[in-house]
N, C-alpha and C positions, 0 to 999 in steps of 0.2 A: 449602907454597910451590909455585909453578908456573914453569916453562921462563921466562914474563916477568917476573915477579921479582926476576929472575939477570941484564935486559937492562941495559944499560950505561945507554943513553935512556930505559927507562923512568920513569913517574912513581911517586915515593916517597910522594907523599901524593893522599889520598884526597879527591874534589871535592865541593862543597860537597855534592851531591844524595844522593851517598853517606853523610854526613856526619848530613845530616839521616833517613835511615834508618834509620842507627843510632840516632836520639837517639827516632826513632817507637815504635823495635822493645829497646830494651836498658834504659830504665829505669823501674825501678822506682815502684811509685804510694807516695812518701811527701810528705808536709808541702813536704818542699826543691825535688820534682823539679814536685809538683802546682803551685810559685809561677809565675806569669810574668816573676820577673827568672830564671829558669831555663830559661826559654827562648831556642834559637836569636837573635841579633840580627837574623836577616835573613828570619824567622819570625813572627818579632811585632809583626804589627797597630798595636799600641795603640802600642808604643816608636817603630814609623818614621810615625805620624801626627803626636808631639810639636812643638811648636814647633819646638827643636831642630835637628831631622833637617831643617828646610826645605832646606838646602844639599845633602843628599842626595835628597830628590825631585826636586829641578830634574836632576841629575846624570843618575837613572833617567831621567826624562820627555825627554832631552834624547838618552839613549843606545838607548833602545828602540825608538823609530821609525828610530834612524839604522844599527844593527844590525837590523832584521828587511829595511829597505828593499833595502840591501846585500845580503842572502839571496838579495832577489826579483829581482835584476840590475837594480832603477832606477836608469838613469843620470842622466835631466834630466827636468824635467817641465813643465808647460804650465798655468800655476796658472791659475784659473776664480772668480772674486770675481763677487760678485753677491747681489741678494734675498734673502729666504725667504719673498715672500711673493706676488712674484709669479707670476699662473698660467700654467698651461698653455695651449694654446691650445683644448684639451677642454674646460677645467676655466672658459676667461676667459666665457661666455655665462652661467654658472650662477653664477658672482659677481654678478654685473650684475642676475641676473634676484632674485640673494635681497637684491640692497640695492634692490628697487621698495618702495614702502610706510615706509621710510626720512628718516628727513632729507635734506635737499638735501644734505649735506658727504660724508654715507655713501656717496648714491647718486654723485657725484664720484671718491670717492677710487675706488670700487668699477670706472667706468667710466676712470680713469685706470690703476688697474692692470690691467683686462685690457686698455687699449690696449699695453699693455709686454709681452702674451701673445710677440710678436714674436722678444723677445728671449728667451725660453727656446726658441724653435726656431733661434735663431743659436746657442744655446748649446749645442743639441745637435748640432744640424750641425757646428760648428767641434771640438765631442769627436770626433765620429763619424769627419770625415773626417782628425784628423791621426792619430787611433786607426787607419784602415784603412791609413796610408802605413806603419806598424812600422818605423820608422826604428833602424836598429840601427847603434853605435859601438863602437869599444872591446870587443865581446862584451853591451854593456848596453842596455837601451832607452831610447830617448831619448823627451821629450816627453811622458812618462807623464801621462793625465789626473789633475789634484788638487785637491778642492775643499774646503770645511768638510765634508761628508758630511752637509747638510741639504737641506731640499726646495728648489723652487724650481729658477733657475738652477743650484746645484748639484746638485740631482737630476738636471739638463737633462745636467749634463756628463760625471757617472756611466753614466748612462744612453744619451747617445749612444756613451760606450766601451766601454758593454756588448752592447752590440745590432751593433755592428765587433766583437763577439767578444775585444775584448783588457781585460787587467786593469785597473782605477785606482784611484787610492787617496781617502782619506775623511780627513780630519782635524778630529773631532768633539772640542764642548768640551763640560765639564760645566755646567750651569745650575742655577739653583731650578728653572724650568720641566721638565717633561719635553720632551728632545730628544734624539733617537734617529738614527742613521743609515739614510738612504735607500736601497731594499731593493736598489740596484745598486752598490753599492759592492763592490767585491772581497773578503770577507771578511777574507782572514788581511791585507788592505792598508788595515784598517778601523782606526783608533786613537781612543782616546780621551782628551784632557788636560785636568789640571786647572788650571795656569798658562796663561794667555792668552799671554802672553810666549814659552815654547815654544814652543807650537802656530805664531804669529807666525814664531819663528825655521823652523820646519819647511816651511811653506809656500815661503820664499825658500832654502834650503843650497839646493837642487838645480834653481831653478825659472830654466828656461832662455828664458821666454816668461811674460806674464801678459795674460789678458784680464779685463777689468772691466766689467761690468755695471751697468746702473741699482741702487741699492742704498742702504740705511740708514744709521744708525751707524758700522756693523763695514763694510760696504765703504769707508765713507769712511777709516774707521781705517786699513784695510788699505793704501787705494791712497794715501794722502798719506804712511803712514811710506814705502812702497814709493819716490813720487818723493824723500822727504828723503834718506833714505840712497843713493841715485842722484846726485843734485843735489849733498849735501853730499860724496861719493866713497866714502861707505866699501862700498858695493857698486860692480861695477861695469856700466856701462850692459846693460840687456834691453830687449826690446822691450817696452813698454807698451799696450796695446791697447783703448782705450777706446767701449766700444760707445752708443754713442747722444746723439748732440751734443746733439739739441735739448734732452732730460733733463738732461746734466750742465751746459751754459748758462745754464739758466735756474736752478737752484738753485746754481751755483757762478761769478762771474764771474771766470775765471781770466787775461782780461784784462785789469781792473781790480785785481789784485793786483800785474802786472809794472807798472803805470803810477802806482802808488802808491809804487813802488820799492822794495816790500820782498820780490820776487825779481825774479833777469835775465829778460828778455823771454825770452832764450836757454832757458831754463830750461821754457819750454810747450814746447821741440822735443822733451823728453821722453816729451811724447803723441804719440801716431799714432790719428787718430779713424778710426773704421769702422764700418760697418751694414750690414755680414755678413760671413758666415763666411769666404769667397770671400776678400772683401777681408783679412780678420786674417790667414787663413794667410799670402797673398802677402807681406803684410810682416814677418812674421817667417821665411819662406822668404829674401826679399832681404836679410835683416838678419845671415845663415847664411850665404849663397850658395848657397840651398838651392831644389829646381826646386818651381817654382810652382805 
């Protein structure tokens, strides 16, 4: 026994890490020890993939991003929704030039998304520049850049916080496809989930601003729970930051939804349109009382 042993506060029992050391280093190879219900619970694989255990996945999925973030001093963050597929503004000439030879629909969609080249350079500009303000609270950073951790706008938004030299984070899901995180992502603020629903809640616990980008599917998913749970209360109001009127107008008429009456008119003041950077900060700066 040792001097801490004998302490009044110390610990009686031994922590999981240890535990599992023991079970590495102390038994023996027979029939009982070689089975897999003899293994650790929180060791084995196969036992926490079970259907079962779903209720504990979500628990981990739900507690890991929100302890390692906590670590990193993220205080609030500055969420970043948008494409994956539209380019750069390197990358927008060489779209265009490999859909020549093409169908007419190809060579459209080709010449429609590098006209949205635009908004990846708003997107990196508006990372870059609230990334270079280091807004610090509390001891924590505020505004932390957060995006899905895929290319695109989200690459834009990484990558403008990385090039400000400051940390942001990646919150990547798993797919059938191969989808991997974008090489500016902060590593140890790199995640990966396999509930969409998580990932979902992770994006808004801390996100104290959102900007939204022209985008598919998943943005749309994104920024319509974002306004419902706004609109309906159970968040409460952020600034919403919608980048590109003429885009979201034409594929959305969210005028035509208030006059159908199936929401208040009130209910569009949710949005704040803008077409750059310049513009988002300032109104999530006034939204703060925060200098422009």
């Amino acid at each position: 026994m040792t001097k801490k042993d004998h302490e009044l506060t110390g610990r009686k029992f031994y922590g999981a890490e240890q535990e599992a050391q023991f079970s590495d280093t102390g038994a023996k190879e027979t029939p009982q020890t070689q089975h897999p219900a003899y293994k650790l619970a929180f060791r084995d694989t196969d036992f926490m993939l079970r259907d079962e255990l779903r209720p504990v996945r979500f628990q981990l999925e739900l507690l890991k991003p929100e302890m390692l973030l906590d670590e990193a001093g993220v205080g609030s963050t500055l969420v970043m929704y948008g494409s994956a597929r539209i380019p750069s503004s390197e990358e927008a000439e060489a779209l265009v030039k490999a859909a020549e030879g093409k169908d007419e629909y190809e060579q459209k969609v080709a010449a429609n998304l590098a006209a949205k080249a635009k908004y990846y350079d708003e997107a990196y500009k508006l990372a870059k520049m609230v990334s270079q303000k280091a807004i610090i609270e509390d001891g924590k950073r505020q505004f932390v850049i957060t995006t899905g951790g895929g290319p695109s706008i989200m690459e834009a938004g990484n990558r403008g916080a990385s090039d400000a030299g400051v940390e942001s984070i990646g919150l990547n899901i798993v797919l059938p496809h191969e989808q991997a995180p974008n090489s500016y992502v902060t590593p140890h603020l790199s995640f990966q989930f396999h509930y969409f629903a998580l990932r979902k809640m992770h994006f808004l616990l801390r996100a104290r601003a959102v900007a939204v980008f022209p985008g598919g599917f998943g943005t749309f998913d994104e920024f319509f729970e974002l306004l419902t749970l706004i609109q309906t209360g159970k968040m409460k109001p952020i600034p919403i930051i919608l980048f590109g009127k003429d885009f979201w107008t034409r594929v959305v008429d969210f005028e035509a939804i208030a006059e159908e009456g199936t929401i208040s008119r009130r209910d569009l003041d949710l949005i704040h349109w803008c077409e750059t950077a310049e513009e988002a900060w300032c109104e999530i700066a006034d939204f703060y009382d925060l200098s422009c």
